[in-house]
C-alpha positions in Angstrom: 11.1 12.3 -27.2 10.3 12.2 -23.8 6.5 12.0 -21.7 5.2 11.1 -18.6 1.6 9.8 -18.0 0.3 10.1 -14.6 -2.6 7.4 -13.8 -4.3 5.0 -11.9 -3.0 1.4 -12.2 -6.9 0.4 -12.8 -6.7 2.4 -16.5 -3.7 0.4 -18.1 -5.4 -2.2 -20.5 -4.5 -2.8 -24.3 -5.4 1.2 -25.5 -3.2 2.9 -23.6 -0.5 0.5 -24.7 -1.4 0.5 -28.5 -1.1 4.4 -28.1 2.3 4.0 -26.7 3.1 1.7 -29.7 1.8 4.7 -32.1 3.1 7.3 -29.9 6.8 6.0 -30.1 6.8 3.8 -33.4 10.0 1.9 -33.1 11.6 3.2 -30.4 13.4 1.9 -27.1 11.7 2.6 -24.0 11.8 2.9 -20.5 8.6 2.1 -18.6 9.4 3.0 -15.1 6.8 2.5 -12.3 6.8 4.4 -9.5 3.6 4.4 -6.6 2.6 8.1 -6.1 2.1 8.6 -2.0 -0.2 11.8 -2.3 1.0 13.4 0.8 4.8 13.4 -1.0 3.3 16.3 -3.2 1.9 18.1 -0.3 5.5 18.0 1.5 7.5 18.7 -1.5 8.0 22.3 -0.8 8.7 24.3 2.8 5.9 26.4 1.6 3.3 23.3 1.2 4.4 21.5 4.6 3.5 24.8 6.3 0.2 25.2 5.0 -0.1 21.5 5.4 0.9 22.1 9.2 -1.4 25.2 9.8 -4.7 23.4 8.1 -3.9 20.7 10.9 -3.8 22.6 13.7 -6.4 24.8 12.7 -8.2 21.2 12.8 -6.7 20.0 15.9 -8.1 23.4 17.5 -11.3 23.2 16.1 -11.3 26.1 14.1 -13.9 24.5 11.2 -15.8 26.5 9.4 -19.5 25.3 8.8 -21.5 26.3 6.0 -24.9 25.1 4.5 -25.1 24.0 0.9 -26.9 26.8 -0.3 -24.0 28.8 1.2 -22.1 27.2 -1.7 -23.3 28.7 -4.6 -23.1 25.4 -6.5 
């Protein structure tokens, strides 16, 4: 069996490990750490890095768009 938890460092405590425990009763396992950049997920694909690009320039040009909160609908 195989899972992968995404989280913030700040939420491991005792729980989370008792539910791996429970989760994979007597197994080996792996616990591999790895820091998450958030801008690696927003390059990962040719498709993403141009959007990525285009939102900046559109920035860069000042091409915002303003709007008021009840403009929202929220």
């Amino acid at each position: 069996m195989q899972a992968i938890y995404h989280t913030d460092v700040n939420e491991l405590n005792i729980d989370f490990l008792n539910m791996l425990k429970k989760q994979f009763l007597n197994a080996k396992v792996d616990i591999v750490i790895k820091d998450i950049d958030e801008t690696d997920y927003l390059n990962s694909s040719s498709e993403n890095r141009k959007l990525l690009d285009e939102a900046i320039l559109e920035v860069e040009q000042s091409k915002l768009i303003h709007k008021e909160m009840d403009e929202l609908n929220i």
